[in-house]
Each structure stands twice: as C-alpha cells, then as structure tokens.
N, C-alpha and C positions, 0 to 999 in steps of 0.2 A: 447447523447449530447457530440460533441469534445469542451474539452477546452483547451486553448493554455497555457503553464506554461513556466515560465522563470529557467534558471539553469547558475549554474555558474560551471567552471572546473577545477579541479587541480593534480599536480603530487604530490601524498607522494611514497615517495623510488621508489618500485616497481607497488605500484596501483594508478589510476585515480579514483579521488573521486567526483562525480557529488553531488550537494545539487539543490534543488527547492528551490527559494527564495520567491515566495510567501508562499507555505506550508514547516513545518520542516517535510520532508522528505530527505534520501541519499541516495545513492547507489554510489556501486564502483565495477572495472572491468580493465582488466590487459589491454584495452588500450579507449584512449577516445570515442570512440563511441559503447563500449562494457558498460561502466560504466553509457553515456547516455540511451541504450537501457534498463538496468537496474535499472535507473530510473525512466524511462517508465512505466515499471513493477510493480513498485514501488507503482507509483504513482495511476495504475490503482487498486492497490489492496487495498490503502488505501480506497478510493472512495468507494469502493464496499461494499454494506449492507452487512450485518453478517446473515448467513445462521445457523439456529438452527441444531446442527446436533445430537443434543440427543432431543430427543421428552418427553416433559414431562408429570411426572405421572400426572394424571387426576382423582379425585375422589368425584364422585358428591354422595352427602348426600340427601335422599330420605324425606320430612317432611312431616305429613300428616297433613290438614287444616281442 
C-alpha cells in the first residue's frame, strides 16, 4: 500500500534535516534530497512490523487426566 506523506526541509550548519509532519519521524543528509531520501527510509522502516529474530523458548507441561 503506497501512502503519500508530507515533509518539510531545512538547513542546520552543515546538514538538511527533513521531518514528516503527519508522523514524528526525521532524517537528515548532507544535501536535500539526500536527507529526503532518507526519510523515505525512514519512514518505510517505521511502518514495518517487527520481525521476532530470537525464537522463543517453548515448554509445554505434559498433565495427565
């Protein structure tokens, strides 16, 4: 599913710092459309369900009836 997100742009010193103004997400990158791409990024990661990467222990108790 593409959704379309809004961003605003700006210079601190030396980096471009993008924010998404519907989600509080940022990213930044040494010129503006490095720092959008990077929110991009970002944003696609926040999205993204959480993948279990430790498998948990499992111990089933035996009852007899």
């Amino acid at each position: 599913m593409k959704r379309n997100f809004n961003a605003t742009v700006w210079q601190e010193g030396a980096w471009f710092v993008a924010q998404c103004l519907e989600v509080d997400v940022a990213s930044q990158g040494a010129t503006e459309a490095e720092a959008l791409a990077n929110l991009s990024e970002a944003l696609e990661l926040h999205f993204t369900p959480p993948v279990a990467t430790i498998a948990p222990q499992v111990t089933v108790n035996r009852r007899q009836l």
